[in-house]
C-alpha positions in Angstrom: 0.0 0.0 0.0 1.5 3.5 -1.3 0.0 7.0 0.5 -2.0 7.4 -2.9 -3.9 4.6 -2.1 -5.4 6.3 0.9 -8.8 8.0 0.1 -9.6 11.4 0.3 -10.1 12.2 4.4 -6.9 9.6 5.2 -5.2 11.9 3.4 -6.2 14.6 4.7 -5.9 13.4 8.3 -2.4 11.7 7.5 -1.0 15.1 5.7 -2.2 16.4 9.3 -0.2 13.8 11.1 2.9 14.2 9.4 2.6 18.7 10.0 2.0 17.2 13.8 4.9 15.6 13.7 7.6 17.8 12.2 6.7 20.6 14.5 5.9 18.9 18.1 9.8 19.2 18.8 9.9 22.7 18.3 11.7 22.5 15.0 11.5 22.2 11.4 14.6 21.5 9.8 14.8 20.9 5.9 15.3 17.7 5.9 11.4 17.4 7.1 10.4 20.1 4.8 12.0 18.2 2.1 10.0 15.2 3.1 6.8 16.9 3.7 6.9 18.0 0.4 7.7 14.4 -1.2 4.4 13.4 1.0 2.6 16.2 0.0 3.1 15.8 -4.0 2.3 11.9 -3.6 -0.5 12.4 -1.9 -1.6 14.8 -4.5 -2.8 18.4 -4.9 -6.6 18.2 -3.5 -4.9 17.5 0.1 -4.9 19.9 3.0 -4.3 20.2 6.3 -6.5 20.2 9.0 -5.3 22.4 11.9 -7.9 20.8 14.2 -5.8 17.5 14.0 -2.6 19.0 14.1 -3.1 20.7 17.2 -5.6 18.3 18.4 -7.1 14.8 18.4 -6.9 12.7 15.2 -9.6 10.8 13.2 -7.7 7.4 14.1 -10.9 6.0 12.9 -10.3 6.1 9.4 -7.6 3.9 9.6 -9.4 0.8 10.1 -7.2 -1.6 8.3 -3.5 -3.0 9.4 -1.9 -1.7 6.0 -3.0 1.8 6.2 -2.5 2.1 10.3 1.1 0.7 9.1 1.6 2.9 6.5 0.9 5.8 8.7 3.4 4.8 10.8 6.1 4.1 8.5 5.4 7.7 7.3 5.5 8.9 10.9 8.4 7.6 11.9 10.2 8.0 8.5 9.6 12.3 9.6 10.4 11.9 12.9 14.0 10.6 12.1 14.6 12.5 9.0 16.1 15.4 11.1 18.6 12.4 12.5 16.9 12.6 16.2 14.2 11.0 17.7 12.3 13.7 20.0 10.7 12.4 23.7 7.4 14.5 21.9 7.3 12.8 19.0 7.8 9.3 20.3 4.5 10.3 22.5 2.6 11.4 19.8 3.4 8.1 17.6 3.0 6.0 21.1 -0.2 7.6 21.3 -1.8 7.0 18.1 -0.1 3.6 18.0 -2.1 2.7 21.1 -5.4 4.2 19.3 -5.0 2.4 16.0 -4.9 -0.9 18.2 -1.1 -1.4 16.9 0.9 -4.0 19.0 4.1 -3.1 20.7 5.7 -5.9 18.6 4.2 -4.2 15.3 5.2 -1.0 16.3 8.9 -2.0 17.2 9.4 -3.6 13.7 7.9 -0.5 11.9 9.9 2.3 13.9 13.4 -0.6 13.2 12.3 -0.2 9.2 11.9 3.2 9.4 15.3 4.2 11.3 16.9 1.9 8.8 16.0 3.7 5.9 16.5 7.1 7.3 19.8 6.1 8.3 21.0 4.9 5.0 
């Protein structure tokens, strides 16, 4: 599963998600701009952010099934190591909607491993 193959309001909500993520340590650094952007153009250009879910709760409910609650957090995590540290703020937001999404610990070990693989090389 690719982020185009979410429909419209996962996109939305992720797009959301991955704003949450890059600025809930206090700092945007280009590497997560850079990324947003890549997000941004896959997703495609009738996407927007919803501020609501940035600086609130998330619709966790529109991820119902285990590909796209582990696509989301591939994506997550993916941000939250592009700028080469892992904040304490960000590992609670992605605990957090791990926990709603029903995500296992186990599940969400092996997707944060992926993801700090690939960010790393």
């Amino acid at each position: 599963m690719n982020l185009s193959d979410l429909n419209p309001e996962q996109k939305n909500t992720f797009l959301s998600l991955a704003h949450k993520i890059a600025i809930v340590d206090g700092k945007v650094v280009p590497d997560e701009v850079v990324l947003i952007n890549e997000i941004t153009a896959e997703l495609g250009s009738d996407v927007s952010v919803i501020a609501e879910e940035v600086y609130g709760n998330v619709r966790t409910d529109l991820f119902g099934d285990t590909d796209s609650q582990r696509l989301v957090l591939k994506w997550l995590f993916r941000i939250a190591f592009s700028d080469a540290h892992f904040h304490i703020d960000e590992v609670s937001v992605i605990d957090a909607l791990a926990k709603d999404l029903g995500t296992t610990d186990d599940d969400v070990a092996r997707i944060k491993e992926e993801a700090r693989l690939n960010a790393s090389g």
